[in-house]
PyMOL Python script that loads the backbone (N, CA, C, O; Angstrom):
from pymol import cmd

cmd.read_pdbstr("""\
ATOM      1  N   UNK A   1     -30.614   0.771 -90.104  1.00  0.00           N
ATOM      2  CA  UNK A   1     -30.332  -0.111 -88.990  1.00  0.00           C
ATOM      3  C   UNK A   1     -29.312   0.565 -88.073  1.00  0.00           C
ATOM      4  O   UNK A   1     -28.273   1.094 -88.466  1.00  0.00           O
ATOM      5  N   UNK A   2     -29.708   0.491 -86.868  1.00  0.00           N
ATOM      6  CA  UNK A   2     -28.821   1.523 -85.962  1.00  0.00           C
ATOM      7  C   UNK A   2     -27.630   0.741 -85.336  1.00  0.00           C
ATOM      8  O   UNK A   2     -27.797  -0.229 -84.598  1.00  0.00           O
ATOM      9  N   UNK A   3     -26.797   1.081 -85.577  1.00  0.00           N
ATOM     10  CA  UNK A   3     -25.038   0.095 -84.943  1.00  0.00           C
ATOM     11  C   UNK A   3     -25.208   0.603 -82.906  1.00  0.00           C
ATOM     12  O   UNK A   3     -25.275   1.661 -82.281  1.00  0.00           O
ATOM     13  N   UNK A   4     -25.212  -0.908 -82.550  1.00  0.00           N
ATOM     14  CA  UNK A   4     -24.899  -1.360 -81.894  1.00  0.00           C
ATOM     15  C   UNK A   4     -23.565  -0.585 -80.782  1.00  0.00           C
ATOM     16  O   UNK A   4     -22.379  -0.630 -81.109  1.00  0.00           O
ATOM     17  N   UNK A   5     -23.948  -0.049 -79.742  1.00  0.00           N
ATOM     18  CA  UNK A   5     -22.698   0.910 -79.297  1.00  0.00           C
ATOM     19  C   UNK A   5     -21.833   0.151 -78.114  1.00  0.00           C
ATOM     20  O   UNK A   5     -22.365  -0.413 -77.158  1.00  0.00           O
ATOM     21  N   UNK A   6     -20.563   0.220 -78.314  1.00  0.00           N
ATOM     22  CA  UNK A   6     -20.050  -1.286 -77.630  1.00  0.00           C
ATOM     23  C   UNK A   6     -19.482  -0.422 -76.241  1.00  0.00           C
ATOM     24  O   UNK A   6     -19.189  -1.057 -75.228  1.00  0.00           O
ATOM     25  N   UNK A   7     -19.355   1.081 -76.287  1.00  0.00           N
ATOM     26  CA  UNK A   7     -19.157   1.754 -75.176  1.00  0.00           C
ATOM     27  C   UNK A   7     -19.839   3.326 -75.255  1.00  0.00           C
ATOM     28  O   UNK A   7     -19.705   4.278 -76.023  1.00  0.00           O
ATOM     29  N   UNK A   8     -20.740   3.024 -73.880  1.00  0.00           N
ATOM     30  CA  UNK A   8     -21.933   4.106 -73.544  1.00  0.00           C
ATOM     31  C   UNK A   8     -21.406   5.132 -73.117  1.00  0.00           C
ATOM     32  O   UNK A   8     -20.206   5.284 -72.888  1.00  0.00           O
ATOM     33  N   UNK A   9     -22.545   6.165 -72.930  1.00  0.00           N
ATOM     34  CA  UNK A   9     -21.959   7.100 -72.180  1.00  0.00           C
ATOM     35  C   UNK A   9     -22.700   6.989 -70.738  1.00  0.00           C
ATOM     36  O   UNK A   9     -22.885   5.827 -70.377  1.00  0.00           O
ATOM     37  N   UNK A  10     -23.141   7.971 -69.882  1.00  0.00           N
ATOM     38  CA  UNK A  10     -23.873   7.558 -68.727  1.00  0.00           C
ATOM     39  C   UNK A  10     -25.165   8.188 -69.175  1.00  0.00           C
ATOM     40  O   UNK A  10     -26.020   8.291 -68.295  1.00  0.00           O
ATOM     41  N   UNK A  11     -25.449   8.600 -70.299  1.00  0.00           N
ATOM     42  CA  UNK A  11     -26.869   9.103 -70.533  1.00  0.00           C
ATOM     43  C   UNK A  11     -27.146   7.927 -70.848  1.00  0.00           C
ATOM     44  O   UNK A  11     -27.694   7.280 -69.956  1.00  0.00           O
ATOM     45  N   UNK A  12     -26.869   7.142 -72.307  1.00  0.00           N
ATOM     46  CA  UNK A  12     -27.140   6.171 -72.991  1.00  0.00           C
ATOM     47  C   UNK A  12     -27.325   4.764 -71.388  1.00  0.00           C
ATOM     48  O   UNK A  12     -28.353   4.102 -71.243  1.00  0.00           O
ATOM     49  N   UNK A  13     -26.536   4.687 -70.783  1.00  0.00           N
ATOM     50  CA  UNK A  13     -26.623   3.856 -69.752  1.00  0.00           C
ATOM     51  C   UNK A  13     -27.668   4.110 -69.141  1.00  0.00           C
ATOM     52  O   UNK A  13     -28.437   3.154 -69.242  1.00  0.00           O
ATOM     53  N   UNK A  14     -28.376   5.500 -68.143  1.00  0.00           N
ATOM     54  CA  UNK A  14     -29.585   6.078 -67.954  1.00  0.00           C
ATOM     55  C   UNK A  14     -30.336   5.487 -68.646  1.00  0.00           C
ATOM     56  O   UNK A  14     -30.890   4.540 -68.088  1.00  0.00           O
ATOM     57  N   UNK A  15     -30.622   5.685 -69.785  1.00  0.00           N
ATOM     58  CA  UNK A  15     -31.471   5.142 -70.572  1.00  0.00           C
ATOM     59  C   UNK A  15     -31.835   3.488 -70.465  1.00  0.00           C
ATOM     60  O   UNK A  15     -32.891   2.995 -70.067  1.00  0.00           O
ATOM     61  N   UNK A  16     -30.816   2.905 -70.872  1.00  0.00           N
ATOM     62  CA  UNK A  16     -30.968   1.716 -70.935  1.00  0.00           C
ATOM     63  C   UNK A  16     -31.248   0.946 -69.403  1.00  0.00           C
ATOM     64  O   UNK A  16     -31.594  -0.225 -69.253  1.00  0.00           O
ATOM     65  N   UNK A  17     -31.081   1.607 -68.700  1.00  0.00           N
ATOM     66  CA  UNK A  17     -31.379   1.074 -67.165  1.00  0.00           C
ATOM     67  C   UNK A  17     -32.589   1.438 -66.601  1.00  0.00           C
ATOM     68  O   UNK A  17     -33.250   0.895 -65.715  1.00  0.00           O
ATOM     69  N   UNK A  18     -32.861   2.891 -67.540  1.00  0.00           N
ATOM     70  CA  UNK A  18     -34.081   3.265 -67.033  1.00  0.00           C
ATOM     71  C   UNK A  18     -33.824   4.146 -65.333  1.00  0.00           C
ATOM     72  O   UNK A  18     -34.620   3.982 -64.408  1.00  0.00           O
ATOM     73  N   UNK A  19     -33.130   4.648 -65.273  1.00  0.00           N
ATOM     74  CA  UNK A  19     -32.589   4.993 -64.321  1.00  0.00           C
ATOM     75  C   UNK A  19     -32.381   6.640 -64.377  1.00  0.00           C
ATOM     76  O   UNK A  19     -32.782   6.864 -65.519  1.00  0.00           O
ATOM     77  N   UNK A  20     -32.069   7.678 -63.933  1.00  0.00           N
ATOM     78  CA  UNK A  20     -31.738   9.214 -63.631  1.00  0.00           C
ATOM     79  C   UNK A  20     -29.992   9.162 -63.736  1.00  0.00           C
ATOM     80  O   UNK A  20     -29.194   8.465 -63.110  1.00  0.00           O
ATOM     81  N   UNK A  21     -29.753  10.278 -64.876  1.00  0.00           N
ATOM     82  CA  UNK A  21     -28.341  10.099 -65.290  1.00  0.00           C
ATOM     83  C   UNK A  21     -27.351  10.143 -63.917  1.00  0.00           C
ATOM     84  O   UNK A  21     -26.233   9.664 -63.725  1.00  0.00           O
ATOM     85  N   UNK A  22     -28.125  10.817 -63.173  1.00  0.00           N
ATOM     86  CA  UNK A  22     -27.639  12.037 -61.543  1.00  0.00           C
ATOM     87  C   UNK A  22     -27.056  10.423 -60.751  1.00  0.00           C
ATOM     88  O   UNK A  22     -25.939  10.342 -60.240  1.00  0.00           O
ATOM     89  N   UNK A  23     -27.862   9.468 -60.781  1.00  0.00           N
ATOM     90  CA  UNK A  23     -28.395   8.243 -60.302  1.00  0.00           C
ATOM     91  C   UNK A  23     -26.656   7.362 -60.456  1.00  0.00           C
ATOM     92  O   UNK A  23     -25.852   7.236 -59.533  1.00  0.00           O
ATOM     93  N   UNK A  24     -26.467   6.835 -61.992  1.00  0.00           N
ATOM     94  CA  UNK A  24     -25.939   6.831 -62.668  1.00  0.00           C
ATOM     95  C   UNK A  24     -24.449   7.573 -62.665  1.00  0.00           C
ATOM     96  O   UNK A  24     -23.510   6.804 -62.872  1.00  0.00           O
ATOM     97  N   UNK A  25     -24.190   8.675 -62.499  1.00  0.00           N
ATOM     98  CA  UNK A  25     -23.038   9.033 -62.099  1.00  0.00           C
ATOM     99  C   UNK A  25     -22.844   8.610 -60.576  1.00  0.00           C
ATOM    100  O   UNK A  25     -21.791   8.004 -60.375  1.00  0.00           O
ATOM    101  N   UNK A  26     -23.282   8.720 -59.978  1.00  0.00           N
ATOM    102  CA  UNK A  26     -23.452   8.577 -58.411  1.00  0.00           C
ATOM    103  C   UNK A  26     -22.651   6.755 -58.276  1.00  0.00           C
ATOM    104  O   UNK A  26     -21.761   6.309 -57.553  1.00  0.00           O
ATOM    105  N   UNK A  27     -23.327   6.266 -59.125  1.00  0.00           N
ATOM    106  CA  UNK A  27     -22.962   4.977 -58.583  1.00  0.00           C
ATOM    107  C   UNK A  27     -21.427   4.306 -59.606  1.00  0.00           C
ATOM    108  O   UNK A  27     -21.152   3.126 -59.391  1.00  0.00           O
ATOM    109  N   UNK A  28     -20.654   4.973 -60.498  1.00  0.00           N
ATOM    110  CA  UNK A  28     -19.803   5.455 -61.265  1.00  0.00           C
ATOM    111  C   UNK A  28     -18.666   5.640 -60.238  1.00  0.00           C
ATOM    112  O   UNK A  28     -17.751   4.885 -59.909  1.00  0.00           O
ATOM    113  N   UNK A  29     -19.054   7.047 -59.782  1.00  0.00           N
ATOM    114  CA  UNK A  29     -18.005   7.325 -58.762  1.00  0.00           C
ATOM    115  C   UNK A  29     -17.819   6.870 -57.781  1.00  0.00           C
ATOM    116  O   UNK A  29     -16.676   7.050 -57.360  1.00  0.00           O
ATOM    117  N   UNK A  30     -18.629   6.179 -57.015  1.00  0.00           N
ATOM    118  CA  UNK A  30     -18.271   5.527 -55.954  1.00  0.00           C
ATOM    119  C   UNK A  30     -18.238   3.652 -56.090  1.00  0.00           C
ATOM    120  O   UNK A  30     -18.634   2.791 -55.305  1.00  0.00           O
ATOM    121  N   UNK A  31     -17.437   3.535 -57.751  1.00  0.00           N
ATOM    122  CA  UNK A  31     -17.495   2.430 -57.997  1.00  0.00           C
ATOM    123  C   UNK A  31     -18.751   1.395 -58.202  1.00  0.00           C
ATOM    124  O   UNK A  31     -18.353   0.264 -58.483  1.00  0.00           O
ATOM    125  N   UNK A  32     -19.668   1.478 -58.153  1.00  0.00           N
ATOM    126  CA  UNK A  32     -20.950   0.496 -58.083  1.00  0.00           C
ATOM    127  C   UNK A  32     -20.653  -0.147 -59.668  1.00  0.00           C
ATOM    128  O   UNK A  32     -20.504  -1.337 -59.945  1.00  0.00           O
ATOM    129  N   UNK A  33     -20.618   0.961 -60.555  1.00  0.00           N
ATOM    130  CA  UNK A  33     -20.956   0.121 -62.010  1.00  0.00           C
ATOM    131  C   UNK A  33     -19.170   0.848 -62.362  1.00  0.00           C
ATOM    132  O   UNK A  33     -18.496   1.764 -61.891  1.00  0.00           O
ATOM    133  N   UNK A  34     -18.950  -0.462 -63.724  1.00  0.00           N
ATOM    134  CA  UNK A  34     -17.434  -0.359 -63.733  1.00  0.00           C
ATOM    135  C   UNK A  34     -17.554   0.656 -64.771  1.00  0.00           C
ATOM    136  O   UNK A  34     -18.479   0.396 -65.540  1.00  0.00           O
ATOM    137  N   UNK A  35     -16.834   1.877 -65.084  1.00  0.00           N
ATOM    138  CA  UNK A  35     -16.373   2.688 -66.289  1.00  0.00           C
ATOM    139  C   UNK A  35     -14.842   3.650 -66.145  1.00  0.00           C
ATOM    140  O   UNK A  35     -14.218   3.945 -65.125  1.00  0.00           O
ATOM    141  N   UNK A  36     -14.594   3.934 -67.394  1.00  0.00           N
ATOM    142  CA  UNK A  36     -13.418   4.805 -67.067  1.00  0.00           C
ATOM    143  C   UNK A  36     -14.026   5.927 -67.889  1.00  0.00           C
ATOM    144  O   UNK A  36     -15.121   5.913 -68.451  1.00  0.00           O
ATOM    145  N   UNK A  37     -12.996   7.043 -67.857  1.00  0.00           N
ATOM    146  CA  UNK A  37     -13.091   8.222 -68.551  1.00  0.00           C
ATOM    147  C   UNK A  37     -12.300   8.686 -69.468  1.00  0.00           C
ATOM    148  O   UNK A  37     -11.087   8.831 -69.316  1.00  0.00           O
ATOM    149  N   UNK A  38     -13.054   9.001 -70.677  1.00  0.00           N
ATOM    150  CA  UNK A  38     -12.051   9.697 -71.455  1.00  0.00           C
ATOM    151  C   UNK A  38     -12.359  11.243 -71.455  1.00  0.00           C
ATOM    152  O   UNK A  38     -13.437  11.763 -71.743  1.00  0.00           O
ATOM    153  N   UNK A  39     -11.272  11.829 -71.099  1.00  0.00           N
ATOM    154  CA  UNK A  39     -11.001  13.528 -70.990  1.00  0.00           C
ATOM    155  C   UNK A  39     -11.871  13.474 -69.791  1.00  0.00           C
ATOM    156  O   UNK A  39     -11.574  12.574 -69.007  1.00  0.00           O
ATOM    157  N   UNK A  40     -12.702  14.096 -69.520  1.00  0.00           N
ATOM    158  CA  UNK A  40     -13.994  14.649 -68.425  1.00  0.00           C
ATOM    159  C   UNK A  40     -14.878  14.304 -68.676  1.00  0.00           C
ATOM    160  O   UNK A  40     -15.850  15.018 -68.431  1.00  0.00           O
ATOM    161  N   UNK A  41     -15.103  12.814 -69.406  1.00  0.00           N
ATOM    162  CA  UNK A  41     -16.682  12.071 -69.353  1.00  0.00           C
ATOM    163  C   UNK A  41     -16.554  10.975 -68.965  1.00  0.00           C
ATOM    164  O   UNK A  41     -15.467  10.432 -69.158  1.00  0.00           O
ATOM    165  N   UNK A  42     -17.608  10.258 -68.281  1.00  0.00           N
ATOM    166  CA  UNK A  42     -17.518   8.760 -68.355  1.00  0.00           C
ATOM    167  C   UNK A  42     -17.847   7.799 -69.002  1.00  0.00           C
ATOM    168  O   UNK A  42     -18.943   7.926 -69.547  1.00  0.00           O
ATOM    169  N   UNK A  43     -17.348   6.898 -69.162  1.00  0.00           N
ATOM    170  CA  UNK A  43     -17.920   5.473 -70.438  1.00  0.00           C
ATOM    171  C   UNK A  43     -17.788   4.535 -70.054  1.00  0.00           C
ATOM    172  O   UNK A  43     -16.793   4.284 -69.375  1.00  0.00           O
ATOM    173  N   UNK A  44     -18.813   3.530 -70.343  1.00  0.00           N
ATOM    174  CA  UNK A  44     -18.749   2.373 -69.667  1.00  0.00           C
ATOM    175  C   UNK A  44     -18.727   1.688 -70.627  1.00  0.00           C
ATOM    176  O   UNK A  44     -19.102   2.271 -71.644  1.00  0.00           O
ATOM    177  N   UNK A  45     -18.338   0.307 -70.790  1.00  0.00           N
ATOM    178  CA  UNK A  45     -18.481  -0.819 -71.965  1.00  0.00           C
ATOM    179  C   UNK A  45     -19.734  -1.292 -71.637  1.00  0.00           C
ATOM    180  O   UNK A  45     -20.313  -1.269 -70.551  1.00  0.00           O
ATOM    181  N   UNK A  46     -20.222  -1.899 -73.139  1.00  0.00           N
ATOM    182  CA  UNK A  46     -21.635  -2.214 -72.849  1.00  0.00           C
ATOM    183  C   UNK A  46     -21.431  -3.630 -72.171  1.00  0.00           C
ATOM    184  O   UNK A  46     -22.263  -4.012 -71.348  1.00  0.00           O
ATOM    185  N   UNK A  47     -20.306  -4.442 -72.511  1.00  0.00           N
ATOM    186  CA  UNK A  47     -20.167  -5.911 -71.840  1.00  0.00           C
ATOM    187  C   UNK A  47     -20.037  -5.695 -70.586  1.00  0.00           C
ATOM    188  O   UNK A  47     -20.856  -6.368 -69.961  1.00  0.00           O
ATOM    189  N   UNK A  48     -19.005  -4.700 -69.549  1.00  0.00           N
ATOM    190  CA  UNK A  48     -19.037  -4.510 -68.248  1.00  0.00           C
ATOM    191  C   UNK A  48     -20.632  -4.557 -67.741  1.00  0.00           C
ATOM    192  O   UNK A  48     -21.194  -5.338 -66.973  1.00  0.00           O
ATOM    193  N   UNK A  49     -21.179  -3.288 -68.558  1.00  0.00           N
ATOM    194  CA  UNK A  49     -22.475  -3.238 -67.932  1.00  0.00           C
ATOM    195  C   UNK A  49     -23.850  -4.405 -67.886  1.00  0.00           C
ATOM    196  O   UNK A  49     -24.771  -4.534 -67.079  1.00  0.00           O
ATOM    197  N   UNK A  50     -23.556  -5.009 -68.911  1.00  0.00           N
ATOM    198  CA  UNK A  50     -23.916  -6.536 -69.375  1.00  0.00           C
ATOM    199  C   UNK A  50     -23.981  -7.590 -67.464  1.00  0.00           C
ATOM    200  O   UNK A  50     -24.842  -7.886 -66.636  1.00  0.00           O
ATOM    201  N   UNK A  51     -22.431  -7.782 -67.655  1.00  0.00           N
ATOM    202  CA  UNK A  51     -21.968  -8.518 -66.938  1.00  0.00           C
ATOM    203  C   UNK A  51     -22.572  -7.705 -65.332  1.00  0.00           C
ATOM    204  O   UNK A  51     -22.898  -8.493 -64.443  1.00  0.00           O
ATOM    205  N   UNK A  52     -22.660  -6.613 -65.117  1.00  0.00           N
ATOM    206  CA  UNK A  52     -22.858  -5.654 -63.765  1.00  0.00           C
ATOM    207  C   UNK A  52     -24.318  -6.233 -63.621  1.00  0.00           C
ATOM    208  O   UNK A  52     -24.520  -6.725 -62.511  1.00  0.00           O
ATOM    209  N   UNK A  53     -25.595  -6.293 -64.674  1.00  0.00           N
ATOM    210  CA  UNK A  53     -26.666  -6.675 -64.062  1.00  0.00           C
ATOM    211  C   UNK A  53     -26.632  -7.589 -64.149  1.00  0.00           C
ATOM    212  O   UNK A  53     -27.663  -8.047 -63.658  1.00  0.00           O
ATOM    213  N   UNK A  54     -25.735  -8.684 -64.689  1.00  0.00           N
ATOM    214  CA  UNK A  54     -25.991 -10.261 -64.207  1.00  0.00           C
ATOM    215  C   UNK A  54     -25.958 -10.898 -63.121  1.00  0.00           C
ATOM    216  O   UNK A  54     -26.674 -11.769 -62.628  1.00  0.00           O
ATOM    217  N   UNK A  55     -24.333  -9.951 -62.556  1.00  0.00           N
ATOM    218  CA  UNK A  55     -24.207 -10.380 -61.519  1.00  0.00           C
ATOM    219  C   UNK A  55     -25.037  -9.589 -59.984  1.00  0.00           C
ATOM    220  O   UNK A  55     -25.063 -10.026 -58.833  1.00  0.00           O
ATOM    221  N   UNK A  56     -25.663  -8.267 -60.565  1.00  0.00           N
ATOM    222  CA  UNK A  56     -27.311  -8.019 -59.394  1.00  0.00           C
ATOM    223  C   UNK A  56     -28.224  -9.064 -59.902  1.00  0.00           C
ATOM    224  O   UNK A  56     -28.691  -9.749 -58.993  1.00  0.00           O
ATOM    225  N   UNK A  57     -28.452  -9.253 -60.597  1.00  0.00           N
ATOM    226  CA  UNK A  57     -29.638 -10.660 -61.016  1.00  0.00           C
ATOM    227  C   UNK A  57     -29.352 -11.774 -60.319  1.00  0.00           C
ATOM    228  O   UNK A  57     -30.281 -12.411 -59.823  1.00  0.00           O
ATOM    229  N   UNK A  58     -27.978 -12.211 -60.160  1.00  0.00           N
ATOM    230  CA  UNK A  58     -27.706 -13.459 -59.322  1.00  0.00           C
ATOM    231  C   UNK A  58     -27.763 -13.129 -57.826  1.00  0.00           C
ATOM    232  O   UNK A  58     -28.293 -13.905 -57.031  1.00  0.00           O
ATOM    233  N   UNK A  59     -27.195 -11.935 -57.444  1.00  0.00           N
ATOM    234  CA  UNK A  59     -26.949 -11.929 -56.048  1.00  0.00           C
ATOM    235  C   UNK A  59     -28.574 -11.469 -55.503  1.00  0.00           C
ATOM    236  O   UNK A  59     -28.744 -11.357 -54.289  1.00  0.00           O
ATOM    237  N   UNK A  60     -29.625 -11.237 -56.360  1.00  0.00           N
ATOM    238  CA  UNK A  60     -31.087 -11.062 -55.781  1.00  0.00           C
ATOM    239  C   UNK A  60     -31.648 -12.500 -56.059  1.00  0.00           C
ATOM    240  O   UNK A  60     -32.877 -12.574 -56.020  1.00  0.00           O
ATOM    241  N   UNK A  61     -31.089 -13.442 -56.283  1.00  0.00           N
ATOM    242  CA  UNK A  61     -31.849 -15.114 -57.085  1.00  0.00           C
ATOM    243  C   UNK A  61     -30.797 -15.619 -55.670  1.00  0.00           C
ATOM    244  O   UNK A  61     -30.436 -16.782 -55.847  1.00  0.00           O
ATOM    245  N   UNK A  62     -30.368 -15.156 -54.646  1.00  0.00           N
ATOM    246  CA  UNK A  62     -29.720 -16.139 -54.207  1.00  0.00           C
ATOM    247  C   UNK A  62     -28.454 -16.668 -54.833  1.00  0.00           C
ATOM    248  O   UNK A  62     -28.305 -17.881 -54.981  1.00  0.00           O
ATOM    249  N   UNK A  63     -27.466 -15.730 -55.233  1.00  0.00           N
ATOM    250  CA  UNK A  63     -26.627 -16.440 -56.510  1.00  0.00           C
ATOM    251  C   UNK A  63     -26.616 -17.247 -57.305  1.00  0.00           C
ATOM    252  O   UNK A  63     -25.531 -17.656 -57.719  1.00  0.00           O
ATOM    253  N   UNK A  64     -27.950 -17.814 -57.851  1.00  0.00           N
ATOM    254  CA  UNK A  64     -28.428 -18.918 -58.511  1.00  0.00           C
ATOM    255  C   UNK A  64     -28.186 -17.824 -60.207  1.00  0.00           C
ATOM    256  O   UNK A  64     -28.329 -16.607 -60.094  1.00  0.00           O
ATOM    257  N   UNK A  65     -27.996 -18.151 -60.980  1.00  0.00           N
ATOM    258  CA  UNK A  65     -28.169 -17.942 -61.883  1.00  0.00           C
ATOM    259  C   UNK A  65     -29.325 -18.305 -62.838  1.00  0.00           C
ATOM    260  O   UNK A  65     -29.789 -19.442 -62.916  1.00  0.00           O
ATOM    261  N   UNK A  66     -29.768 -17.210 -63.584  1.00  0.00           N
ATOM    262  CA  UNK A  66     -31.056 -17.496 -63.993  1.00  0.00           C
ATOM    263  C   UNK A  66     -31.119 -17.712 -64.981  1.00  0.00           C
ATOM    264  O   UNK A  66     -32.209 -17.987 -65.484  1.00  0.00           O
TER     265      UNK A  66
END
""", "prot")
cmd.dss("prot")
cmd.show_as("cartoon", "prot")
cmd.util.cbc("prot")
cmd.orient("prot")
């Protein structure tokens, strides 16, 4: 059973978004999705990122929550 990773990296995020890592850093650095860095990588929490497409899910529903 594979444990649950409570902070990604931006590949693992790629992945899970389905998205281009290139993509993914891009929107990192210029703030879009929340992460910090440890040493010279970036990591995001999986709850930030949780919470990041909820709140694109609401603001494309009309801020209605779905």
């Amino acid at each position: 059973m594979a444990k649950i990773k409570q902070v990604m990296t931006v590949k693992d995020i790629a992945e899970y978004l389905d998205m281009h890592p290139m993509t993914i850093y891009k929107f990192v650095k210029n703030g879009r999705i929340p992460a910090f860095k440890v040493g010279t990588s970036w990591r995001i929490k999986r709850e930030s990122i949780q919470k990041w497409i909820k709140e694109r899910e609401q603001s494309a529903n009309g801020g209605e929550a779905i």
